[in-house]
C-alpha positions as CSV (number, residue, x, y, z in Angstrom):
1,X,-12.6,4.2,-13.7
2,X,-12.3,10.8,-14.4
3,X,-12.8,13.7,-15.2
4,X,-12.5,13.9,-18.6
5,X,-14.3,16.8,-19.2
6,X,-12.3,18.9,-16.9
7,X,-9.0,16.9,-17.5
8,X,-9.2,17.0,-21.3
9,X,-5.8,15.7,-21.4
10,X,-6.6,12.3,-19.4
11,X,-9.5,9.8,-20.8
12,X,-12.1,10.0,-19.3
13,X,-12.7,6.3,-18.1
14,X,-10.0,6.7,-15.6
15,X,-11.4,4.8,-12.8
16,X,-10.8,6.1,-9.7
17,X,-9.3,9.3,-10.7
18,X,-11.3,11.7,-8.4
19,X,-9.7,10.0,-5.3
20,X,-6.3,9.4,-6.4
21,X,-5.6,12.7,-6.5
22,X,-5.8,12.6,-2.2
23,X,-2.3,10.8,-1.9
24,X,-2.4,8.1,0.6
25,X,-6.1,7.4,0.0
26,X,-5.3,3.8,0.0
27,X,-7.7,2.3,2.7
28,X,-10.9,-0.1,3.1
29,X,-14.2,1.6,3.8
30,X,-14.9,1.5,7.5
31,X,-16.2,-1.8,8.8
32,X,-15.4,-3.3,6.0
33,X,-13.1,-6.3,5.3
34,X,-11.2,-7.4,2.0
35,X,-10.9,-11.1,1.2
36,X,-8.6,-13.4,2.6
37,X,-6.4,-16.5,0.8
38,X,-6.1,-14.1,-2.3
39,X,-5.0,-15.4,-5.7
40,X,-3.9,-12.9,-7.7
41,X,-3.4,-15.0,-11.0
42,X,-6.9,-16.5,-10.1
43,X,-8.4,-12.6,-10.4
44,X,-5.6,-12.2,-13.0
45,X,-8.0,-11.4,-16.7
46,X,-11.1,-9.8,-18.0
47,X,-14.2,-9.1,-15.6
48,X,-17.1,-6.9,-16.9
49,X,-19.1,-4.5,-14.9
50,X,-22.5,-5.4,-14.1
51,X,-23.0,-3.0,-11.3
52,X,-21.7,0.2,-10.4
53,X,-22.5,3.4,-8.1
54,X,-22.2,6.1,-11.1
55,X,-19.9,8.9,-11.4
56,X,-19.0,11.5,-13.8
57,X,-15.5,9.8,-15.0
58,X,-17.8,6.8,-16.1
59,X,-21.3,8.3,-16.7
60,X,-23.1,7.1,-19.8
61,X,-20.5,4.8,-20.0
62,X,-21.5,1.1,-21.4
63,X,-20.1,-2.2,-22.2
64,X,-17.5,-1.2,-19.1
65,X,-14.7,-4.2,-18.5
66,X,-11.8,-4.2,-16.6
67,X,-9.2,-6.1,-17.2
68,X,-5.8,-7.0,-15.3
69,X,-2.4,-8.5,-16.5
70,X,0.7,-9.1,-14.4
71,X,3.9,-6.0,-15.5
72,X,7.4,-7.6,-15.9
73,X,8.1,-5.9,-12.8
74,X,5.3,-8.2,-10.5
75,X,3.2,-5.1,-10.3
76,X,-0.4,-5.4,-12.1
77,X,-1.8,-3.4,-15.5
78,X,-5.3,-2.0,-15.7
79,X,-6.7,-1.8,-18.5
80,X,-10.3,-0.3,-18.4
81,X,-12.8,-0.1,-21.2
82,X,-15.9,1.6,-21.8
83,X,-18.3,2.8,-24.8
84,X,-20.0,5.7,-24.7
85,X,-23.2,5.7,-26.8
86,X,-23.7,8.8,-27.2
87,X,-20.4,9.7,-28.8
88,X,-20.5,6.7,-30.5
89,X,-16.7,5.9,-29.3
90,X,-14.5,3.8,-27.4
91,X,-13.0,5.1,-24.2
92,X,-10.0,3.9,-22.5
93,X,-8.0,4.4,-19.2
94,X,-4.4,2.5,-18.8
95,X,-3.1,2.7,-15.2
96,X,-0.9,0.1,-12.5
97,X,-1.8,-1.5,-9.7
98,X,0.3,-3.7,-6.6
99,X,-1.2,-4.5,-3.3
100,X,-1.6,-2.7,-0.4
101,X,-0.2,-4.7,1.8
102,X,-0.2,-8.3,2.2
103,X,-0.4,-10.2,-0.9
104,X,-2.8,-12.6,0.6
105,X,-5.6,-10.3,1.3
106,X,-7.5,-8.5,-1.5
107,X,-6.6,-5.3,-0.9
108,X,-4.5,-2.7,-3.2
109,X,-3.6,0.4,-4.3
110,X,-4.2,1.8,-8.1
111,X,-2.9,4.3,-10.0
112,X,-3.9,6.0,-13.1
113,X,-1.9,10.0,-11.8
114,X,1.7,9.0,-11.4
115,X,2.2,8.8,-7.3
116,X,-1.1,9.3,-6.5
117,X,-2.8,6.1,-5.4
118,X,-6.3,5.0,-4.5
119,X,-7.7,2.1,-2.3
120,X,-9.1,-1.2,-4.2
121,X,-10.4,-3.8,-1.9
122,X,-12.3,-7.0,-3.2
123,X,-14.6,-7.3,-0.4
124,X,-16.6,-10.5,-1.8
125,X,-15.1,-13.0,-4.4
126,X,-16.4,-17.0,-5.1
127,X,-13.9,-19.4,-4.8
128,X,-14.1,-20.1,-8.3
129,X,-13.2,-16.4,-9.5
130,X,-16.3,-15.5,-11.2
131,X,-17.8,-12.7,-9.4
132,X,-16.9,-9.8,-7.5
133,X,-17.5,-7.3,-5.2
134,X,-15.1,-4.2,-5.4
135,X,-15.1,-0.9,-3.1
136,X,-12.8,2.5,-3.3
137,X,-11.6,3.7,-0.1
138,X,-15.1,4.3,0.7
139,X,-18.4,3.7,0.1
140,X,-18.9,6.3,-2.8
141,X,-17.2,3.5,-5.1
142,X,-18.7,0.1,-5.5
143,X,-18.7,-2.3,-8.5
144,X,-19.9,-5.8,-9.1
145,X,-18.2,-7.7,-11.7
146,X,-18.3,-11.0,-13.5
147,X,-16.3,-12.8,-16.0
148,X,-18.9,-13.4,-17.9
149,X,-21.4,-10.1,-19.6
150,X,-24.0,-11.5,-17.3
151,X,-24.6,-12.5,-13.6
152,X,-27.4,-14.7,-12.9
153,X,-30.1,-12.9,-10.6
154,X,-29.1,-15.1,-7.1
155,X,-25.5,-14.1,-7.6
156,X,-26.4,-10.8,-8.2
157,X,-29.2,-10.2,-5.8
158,X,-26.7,-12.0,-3.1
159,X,-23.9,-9.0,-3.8
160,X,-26.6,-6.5,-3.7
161,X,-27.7,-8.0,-0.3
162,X,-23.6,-7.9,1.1
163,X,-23.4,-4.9,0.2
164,X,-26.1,-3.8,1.7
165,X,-25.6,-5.2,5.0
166,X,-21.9,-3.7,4.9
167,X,-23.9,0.2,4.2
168,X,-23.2,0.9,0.8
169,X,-26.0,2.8,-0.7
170,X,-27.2,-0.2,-3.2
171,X,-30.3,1.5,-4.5
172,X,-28.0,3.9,-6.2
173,X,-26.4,1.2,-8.5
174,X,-26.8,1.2,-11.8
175,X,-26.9,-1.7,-13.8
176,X,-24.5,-2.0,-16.7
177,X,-25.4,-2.7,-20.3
178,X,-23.1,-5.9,-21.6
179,X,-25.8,-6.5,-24.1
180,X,-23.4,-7.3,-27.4
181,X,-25.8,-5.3,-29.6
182,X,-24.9,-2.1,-27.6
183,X,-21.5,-3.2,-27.9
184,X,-19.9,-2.7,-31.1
185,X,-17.2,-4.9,-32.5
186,X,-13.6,-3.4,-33.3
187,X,-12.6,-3.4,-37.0
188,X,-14.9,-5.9,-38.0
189,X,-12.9,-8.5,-36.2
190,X,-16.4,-10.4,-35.2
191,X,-14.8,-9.9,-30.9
192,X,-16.5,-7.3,-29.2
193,X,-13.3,-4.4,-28.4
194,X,-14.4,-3.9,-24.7
């Protein structure tokens, strides 16, 4: 969810950046499958990210949430968030999403560059919309998220275990900090910003 360093003039939490700059790189990692009966106003909100296999446009990055409204024109906005310790600052990444293809099956295309699109596939999702399992177009980019800062350790141990058995490397993951006292609170407002 970049860059930044290279791409001053883009934040750096701009997920997915490195491979939407390959137009049409809007597919599902091989042998992989996104999820069926899709509700996008169920997935519709915040989800934090527990999980992640790390790159530079979110390295160091903490308190990482994700969060996705419906655009007057049907079309979704992304709104990622992220706080980097070490500068002791907020990061930020604004781009559009819509599906892929058919609305029904978790699978769609994000952008954060204009025309240039990536691949987002939900490849495992309760049926209560409170954990995920998110891939790129490959299986360099793979995110667990919850609604909640937390996952209990079954839930999380059985993503780890899908994932495994669908070949993502899961013993690159990184587990991300949600804890609120590494989180600090905008303008005093008592709600943590991320």
């Amino acid at each position: 969810m970049l860059l930044p360093s290279r791409l001053p003039r883009y934040p750096r939490l701009t997920w997915l950046a490195p491979f939407t700059l390959l137009a049409g790189c809007t597919g599902v990692p091989e042998g992989t499958q996104p999820v069926g009966d899709f509700q996008l106003d169920q997935y519709l909100g915040q989800w934090y990210e527990i999980a992640r296999l790390d790159h530079g446009f979110e390295e160091g990055l903490e308190c990482v949430t994700a969060e996705y409204t419906r655009r007057a024109d049907g079309d979704i906005r992304v709104v990622n968030r992220g706080y980097d310790p070490a500068k002791g600052s907020w990061e930020s990444a604004e781009g559009h999403a819509s599906f892929a293809g058919d609305p029904s099956v978790g699978h769609l295309k994000v952008s954060f560059f204009g025309p240039f699109y990536a691949g987002y596939s939900v490849l495992a999702l309760d049926e209560s919309y409170q954990h995920a399992l998110v891939a790129g177009p490959d299986r360099d980019y793979l995110w667990i998220l919850s609604r909640d800062p937390t996952l209990d350790e079954p839930t999380y141990t059985a993503l780890i275990s899908q994932a495994r058995q669908l070949e993502f490397p899961v013993d690159e993951l990184i587990q991300v900090t949600q804890d609120p006292d590494a989180c600090p609170r905008a303008g005093g407002s008592g709600k943590p910003r991320a």
